[in-house]
C-alpha positions as CSV (number, residue, x, y, z in Angstrom):
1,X,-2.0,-1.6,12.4
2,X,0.4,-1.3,15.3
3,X,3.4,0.7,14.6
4,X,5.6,-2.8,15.0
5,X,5.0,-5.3,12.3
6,X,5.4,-8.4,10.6
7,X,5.8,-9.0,6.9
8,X,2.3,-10.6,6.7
9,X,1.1,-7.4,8.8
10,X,2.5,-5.1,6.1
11,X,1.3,-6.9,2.7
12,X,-2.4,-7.2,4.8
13,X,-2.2,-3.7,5.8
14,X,-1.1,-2.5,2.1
15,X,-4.1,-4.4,0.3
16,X,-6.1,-2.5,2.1
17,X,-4.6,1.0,2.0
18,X,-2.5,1.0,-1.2
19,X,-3.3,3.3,-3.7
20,X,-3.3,1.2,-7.0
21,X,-5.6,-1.4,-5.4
22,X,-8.5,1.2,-4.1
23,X,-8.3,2.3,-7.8
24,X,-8.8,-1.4,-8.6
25,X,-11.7,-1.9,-6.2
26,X,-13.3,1.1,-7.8
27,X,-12.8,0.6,-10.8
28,X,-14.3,-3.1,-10.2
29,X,-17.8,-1.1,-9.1
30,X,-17.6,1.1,-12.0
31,X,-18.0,-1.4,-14.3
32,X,-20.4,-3.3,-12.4
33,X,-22.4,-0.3,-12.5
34,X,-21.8,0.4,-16.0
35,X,-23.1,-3.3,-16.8
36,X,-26.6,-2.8,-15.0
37,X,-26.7,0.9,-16.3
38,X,-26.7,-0.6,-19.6
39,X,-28.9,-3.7,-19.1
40,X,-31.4,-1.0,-17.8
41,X,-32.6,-1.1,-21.6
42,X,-34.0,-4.6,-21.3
43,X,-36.4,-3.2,-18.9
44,X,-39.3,-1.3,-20.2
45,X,-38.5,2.5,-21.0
46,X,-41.4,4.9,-19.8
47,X,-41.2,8.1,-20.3
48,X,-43.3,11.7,-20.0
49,X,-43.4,14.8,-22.2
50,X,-45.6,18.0,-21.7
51,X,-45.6,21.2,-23.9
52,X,-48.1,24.3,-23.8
53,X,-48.0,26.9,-26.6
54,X,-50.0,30.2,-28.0
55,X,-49.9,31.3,-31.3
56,X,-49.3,35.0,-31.7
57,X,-50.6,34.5,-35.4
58,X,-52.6,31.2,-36.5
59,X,-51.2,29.5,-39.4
60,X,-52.7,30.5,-42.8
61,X,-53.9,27.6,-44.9
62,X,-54.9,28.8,-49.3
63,X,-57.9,27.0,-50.5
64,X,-59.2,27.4,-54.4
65,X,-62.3,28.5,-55.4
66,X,-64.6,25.8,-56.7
67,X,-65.9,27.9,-59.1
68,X,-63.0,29.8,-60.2
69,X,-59.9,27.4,-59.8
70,X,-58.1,29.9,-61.6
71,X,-58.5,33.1,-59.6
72,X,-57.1,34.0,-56.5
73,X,-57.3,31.7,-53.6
74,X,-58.7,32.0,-49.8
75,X,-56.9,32.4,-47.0
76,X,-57.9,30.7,-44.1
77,X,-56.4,30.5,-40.4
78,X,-56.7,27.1,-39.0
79,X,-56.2,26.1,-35.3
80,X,-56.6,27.3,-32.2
81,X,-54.5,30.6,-30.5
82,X,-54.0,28.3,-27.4
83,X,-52.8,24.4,-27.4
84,X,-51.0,21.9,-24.5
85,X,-50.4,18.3,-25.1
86,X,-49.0,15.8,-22.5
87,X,-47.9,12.3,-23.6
88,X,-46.9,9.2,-21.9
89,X,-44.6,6.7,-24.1
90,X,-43.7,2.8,-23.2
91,X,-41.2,1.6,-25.6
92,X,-40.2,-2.1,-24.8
93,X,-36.9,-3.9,-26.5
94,X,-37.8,-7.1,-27.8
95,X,-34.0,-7.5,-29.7
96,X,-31.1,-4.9,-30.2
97,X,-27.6,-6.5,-30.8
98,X,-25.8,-3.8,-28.1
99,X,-28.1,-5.1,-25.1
100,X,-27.7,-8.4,-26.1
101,X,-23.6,-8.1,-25.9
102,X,-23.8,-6.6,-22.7
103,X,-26.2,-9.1,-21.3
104,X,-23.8,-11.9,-22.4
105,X,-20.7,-10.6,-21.9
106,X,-21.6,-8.8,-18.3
107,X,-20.2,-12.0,-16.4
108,X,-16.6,-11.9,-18.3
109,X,-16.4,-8.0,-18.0
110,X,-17.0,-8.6,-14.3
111,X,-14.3,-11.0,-14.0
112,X,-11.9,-9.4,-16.3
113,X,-12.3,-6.1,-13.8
114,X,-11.7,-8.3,-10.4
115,X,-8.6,-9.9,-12.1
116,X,-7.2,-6.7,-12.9
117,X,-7.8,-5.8,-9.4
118,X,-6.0,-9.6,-8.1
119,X,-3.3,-8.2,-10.6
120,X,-2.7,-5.5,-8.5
121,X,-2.8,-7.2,-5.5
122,X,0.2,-9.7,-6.6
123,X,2.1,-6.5,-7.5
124,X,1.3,-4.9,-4.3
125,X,2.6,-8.4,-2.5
126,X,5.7,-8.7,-4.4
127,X,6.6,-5.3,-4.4
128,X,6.0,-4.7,-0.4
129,X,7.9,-8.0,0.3
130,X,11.3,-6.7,-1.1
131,X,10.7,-3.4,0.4
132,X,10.2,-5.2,3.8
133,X,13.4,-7.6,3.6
134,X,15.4,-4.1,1.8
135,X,14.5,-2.3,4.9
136,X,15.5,-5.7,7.1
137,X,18.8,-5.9,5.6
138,X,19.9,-2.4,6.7
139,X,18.5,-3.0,9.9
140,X,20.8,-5.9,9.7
141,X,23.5,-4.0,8.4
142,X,23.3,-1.5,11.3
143,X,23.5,-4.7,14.0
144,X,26.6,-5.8,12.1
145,X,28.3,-2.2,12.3
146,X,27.5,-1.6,15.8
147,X,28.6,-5.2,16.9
148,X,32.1,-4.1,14.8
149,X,32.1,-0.5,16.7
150,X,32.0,-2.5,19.9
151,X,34.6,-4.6,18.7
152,X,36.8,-1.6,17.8
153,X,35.8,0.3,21.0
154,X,37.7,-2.7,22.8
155,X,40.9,-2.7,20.4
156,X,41.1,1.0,21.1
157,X,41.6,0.2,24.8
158,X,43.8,-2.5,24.6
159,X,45.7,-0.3,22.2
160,X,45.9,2.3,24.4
161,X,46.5,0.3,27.5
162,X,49.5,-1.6,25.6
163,X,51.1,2.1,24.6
164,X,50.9,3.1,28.1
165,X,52.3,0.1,28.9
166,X,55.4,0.7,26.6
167,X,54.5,-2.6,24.6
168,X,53.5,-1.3,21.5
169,X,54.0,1.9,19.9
170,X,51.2,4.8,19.2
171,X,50.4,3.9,15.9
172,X,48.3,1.1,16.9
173,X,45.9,3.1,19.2
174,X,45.9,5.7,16.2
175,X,45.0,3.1,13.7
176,X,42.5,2.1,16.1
177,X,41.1,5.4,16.4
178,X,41.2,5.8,12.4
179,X,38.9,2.9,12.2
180,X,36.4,3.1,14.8
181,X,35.8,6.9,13.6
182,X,35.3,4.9,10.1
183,X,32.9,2.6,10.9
184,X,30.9,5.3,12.9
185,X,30.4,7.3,9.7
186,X,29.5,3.6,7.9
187,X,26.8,3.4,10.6
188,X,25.4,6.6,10.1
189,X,25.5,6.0,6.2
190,X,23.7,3.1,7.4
191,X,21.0,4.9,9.3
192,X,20.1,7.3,6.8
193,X,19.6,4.1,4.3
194,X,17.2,3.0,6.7
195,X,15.1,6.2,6.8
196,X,15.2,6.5,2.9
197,X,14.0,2.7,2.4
198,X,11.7,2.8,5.4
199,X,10.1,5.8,3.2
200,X,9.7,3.5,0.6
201,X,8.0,0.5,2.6
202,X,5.7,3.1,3.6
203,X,5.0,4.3,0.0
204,X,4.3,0.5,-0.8
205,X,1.9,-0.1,1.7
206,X,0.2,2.8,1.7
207,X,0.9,3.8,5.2
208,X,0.9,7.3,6.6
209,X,4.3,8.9,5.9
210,X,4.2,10.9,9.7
211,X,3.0,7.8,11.2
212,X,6.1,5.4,12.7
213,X,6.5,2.2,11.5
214,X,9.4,-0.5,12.9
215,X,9.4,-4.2,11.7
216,X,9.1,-7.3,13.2
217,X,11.0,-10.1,12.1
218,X,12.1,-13.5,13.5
219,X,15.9,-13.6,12.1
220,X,15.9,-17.4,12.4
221,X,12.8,-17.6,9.7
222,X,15.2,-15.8,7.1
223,X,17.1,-19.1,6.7
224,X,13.9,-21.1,5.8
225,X,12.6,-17.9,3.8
226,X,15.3,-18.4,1.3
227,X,14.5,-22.1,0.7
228,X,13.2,-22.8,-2.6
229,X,12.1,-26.2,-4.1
230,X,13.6,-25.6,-7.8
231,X,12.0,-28.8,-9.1
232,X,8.7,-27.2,-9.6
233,X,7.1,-27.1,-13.0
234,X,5.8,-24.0,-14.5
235,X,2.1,-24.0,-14.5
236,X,0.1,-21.1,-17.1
237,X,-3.3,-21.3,-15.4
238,X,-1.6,-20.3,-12.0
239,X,-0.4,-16.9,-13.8
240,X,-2.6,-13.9,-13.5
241,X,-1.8,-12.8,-16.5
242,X,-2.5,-16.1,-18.9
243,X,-6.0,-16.0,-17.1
244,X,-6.7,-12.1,-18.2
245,X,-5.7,-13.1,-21.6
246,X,-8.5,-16.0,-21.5
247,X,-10.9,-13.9,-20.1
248,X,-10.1,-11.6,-23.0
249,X,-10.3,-14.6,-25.9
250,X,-14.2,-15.2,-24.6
251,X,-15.1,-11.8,-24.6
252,X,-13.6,-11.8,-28.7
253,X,-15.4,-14.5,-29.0
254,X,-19.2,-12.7,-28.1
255,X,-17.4,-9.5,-30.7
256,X,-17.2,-12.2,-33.3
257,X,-21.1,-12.8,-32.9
258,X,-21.8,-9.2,-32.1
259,X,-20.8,-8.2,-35.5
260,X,-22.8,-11.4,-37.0
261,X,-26.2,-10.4,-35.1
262,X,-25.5,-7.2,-37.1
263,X,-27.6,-9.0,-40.0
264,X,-30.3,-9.5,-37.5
265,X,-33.5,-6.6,-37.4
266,X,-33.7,-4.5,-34.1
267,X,-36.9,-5.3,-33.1
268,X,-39.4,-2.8,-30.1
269,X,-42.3,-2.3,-29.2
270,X,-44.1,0.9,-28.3
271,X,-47.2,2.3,-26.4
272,X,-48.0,6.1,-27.1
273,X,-50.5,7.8,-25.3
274,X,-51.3,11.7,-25.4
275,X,-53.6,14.1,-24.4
276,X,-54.5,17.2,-25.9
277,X,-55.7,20.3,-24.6
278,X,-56.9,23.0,-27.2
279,X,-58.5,26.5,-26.7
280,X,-59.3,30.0,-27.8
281,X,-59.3,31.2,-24.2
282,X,-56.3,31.0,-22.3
283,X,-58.1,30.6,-19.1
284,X,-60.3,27.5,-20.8
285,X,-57.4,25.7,-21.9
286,X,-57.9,22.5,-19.5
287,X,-61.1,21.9,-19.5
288,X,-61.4,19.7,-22.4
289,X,-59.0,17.2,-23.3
290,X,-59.1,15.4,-26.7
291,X,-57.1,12.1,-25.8
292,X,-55.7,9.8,-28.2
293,X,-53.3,6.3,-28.0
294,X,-51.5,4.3,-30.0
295,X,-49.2,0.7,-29.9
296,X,-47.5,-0.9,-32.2
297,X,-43.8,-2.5,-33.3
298,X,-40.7,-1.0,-35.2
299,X,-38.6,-3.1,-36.8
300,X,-34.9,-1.6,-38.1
301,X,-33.1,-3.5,-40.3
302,X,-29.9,-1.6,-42.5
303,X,-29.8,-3.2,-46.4
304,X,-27.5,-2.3,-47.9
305,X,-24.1,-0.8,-45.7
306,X,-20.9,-1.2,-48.6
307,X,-20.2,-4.1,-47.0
308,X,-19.1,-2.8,-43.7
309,X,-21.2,-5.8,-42.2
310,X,-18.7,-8.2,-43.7
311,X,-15.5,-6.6,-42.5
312,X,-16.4,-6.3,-39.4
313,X,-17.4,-9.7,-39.0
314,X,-14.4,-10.2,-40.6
315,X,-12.2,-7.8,-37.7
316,X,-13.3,-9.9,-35.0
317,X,-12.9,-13.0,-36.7
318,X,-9.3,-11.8,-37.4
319,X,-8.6,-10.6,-33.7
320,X,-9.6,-13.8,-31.8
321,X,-6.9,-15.5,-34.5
322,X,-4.8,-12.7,-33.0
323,X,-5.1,-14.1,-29.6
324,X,-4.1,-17.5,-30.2
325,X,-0.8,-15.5,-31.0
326,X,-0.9,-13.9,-27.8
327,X,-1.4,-16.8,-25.7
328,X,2.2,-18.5,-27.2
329,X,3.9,-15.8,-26.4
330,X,2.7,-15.3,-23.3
331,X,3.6,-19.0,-22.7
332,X,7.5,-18.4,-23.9
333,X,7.4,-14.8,-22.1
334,X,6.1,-17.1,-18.9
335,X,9.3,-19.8,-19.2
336,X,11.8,-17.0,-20.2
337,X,10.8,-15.0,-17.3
338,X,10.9,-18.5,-15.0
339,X,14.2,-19.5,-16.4
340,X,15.4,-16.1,-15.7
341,X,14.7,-15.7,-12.1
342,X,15.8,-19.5,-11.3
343,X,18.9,-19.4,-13.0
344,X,19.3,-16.2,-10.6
345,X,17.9,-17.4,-7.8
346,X,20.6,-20.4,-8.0
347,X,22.8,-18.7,-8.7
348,X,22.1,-16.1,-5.3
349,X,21.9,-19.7,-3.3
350,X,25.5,-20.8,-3.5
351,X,26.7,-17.7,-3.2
352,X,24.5,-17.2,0.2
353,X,25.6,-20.5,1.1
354,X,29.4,-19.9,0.5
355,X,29.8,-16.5,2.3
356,X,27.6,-18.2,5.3
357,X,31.1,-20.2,5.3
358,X,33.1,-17.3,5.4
359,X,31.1,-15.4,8.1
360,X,32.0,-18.6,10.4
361,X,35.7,-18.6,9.0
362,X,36.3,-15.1,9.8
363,X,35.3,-14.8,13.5
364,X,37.0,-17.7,14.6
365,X,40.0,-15.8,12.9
366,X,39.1,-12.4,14.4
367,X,38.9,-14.4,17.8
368,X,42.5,-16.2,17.5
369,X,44.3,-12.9,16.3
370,X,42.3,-10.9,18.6
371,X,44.3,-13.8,21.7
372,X,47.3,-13.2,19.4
373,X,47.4,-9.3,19.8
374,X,46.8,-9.5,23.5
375,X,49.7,-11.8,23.9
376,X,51.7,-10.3,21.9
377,X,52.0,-12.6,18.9
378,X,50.2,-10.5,16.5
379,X,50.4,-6.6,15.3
380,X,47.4,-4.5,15.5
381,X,47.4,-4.8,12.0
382,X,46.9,-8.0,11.8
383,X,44.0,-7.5,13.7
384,X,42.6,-4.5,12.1
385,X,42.7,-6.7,9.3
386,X,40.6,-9.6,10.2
387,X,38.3,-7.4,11.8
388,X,38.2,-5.5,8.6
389,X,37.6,-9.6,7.0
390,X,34.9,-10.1,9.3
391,X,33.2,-7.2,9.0
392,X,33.0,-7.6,4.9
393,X,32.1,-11.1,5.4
394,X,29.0,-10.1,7.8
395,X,27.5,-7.5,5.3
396,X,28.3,-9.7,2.1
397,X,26.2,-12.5,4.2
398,X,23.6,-10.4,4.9
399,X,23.2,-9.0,1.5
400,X,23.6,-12.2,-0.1
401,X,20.6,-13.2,1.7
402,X,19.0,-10.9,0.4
403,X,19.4,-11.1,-2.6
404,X,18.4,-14.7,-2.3
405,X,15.1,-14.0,-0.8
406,X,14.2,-11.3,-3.3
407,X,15.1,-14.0,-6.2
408,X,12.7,-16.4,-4.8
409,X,9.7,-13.9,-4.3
410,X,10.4,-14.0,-8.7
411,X,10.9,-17.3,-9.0
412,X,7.8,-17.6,-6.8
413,X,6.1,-14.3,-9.2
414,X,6.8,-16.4,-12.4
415,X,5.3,-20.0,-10.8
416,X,2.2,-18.0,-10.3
417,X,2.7,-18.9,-6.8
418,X,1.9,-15.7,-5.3
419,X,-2.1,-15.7,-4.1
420,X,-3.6,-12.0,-4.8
């Protein structure tokens, strides 16, 4: 990104770099691994085991004498010192209740993990946007201040050319002095506000902290920025959050039949084949093999559990009611929240629009008494005064706007107006 930018520039830039929405993004690819890790057991599991062993002493089995059942028995070693088997197993899943969730659910687990990341993304959106207008206010705020030095700069002179002059006496050039040297520290407050919230811009986007970063901004777009159409109707679907939450009632709704396909058998199907190697002589061990195979089906199926069966069907029965719950107050959460920020955001507007009277107001004072002073009609400190008036009325302006613009990025937030 080049080091000057726009607001669209910086929210781009940030959902590609911010830290909480590469987090998303890979989060979004665990699970999506996860998924076909555990859909892997649909396909057919194969699998190898070898062993080789040598008896240090054969087992011992006792056999009775026929013809004295009574008396002692014989002892007789069975087997062979040296032994190696290697078998091959296939076990196929026909049904098992865990793969079946995972196959059915896999699509809403998927989507649940992308909106979590588009969650992010709003955040990411709203939160670099008031960053970027925080940082343009002080950047306005410094314009106003320097504009006022200037001003102040030229007072200073007439001041001191009307002393010399034996019109006025030194208090006003001193008083003039007083406040330019006041306005310079206000400037410099003002500078150091810029570096601190230019840190935080940088923090929101994700942008190197050594790296320079100025803002573009076409001032006449502020005007339009703080436009809102308040007749709009609050929508539900258009909020992130409503749409997690029905995301989150379908995958309930596969727990409610996960815990009924409880009462169902698991059901697989297996292939075993082996080969085994036996032998007195070590050396001879592999050169006969006595192979043997086997298929057939297992079928598992619990009887009797103390009824856990039924409670469980019964828990997710009971937390899907739960989330009808949810979703109403999410709906009054959703108009509280849009209530809220438009009563603020109204409130913000006339009082934007009112002080965008006063800054008019008070130059075309600050220009008469300024004429006044000059001629000699007026003190300085009448003039200190409306330039004081002017000054407030610039910053309260620009602040106000502000503030207006930052109340319709809510208003805009709680419309679900704002695309992740």
């Amino acid at each position: 990104m080049d080091s000057s930018a726009t607001l669209e520039e910086c929210i781009q830039y940030a959902l590609a770099h911010q830290v909480d929405i590469r987090q998303a993004q890979l989060d979004e690819q665990i699970v999506d691994r996860t998924i076909k890790s555990r859909l892997a057991d649909w396909y057919p599991q194969i699998g190898l085991t070898y062993n080789i062993q040598h008896y240090l002493q054969l087992p011992v089995l006792l056999f009775p004498d026929l013809n004295n059942p009574t008396g002692p028995r014989r002892e007789i070693r069975t087997g062979v010192a040296n032994s190696s088997t290697a078998a091959l197993s296939l076990n196929q899943t026909i049904f098992n209740r865990d793969v079946l969730l995972v196959n059915r659910t896999s699509r809403d687990v998927l989507y649940q993990a992308a909106q979590n990341t588009a969650n992010q993304k709003i955040n990411v959106t709203v939160d670099v946007s008031k960053a970027f207008y925080d940082l343009l206010l002080t950047r306005q705020q410094q314009a106003i201040l320097k504009a006022q030095i200037e001003r102040l700069a030229r007072n200073l002179k007439d001041a001191t050319n009307q002393f010399k002059s034996g019109i006025v006496d030194k208090t006003d050039y001193k008083r003039a002095t007083i406040a330019l040297n006041n306005a310079n520290a206000q400037l410099q407050q003002a500078r150091e506000q810029t570096v601190a919230r230019e840190a935080v811009l940088k923090n929101q986007m994700g942008y190197p902290v050594e790296k320079s970063l100025t803002i573009n901004y076409d001032s006449t777009r502020l005007e339009l920025d703080a436009v809102l159409d308040t007749n709009q109707v609050v929508s539900y679907q258009n909020r992130i959050e409503y749409q997690r939450l029905q995301t989150r009632r379908s995958l309930l709704r596969s727990e409610i039949d996960y815990a009924r396909w409880s009462l169902l058998p698991t059901v697989s199907f297996f292939l075993n084949y082996n080969l085994n190697y036996q032998n007195q002589d070590f050396a001879q061990l592999y050169s006969r093999a006595f192979p043997n195979s086997l298929f057939g089906l297992t079928l598992g199926y619990p009887i009797y559990q103390g009824g856990r069966r039924r409670q469980n069907i019964r828990i997710a029965e009971l937390q899907f009611e739960r989330s009808d719950i949810d979703v109403t107050g999410l709906s009054n959460d959703i108009d509280a929240e849009y209530q809220r920020a438009l009563s603020q955001y109204k409130s913000n507007w006339i009082n934007y629009r009112n002080l965008q009277e006063n800054v008019a107001l008070a130059r075309e004072v600050y220009d008469i008494i300024q004429l006044q002073y000059k001629s000699g009609v007026k003190t300085y400190l009448d003039v200190l005064i409306s330039q004081t008036d002017l000054r407030t009325a610039e910053l309260n302006f620009v602040t106000a706007q502000y503030q207006t613009i930052s109340s319709k990025i809510d208003v805009e937030r709680a419309l679900g107006l704002i695309a992740p």
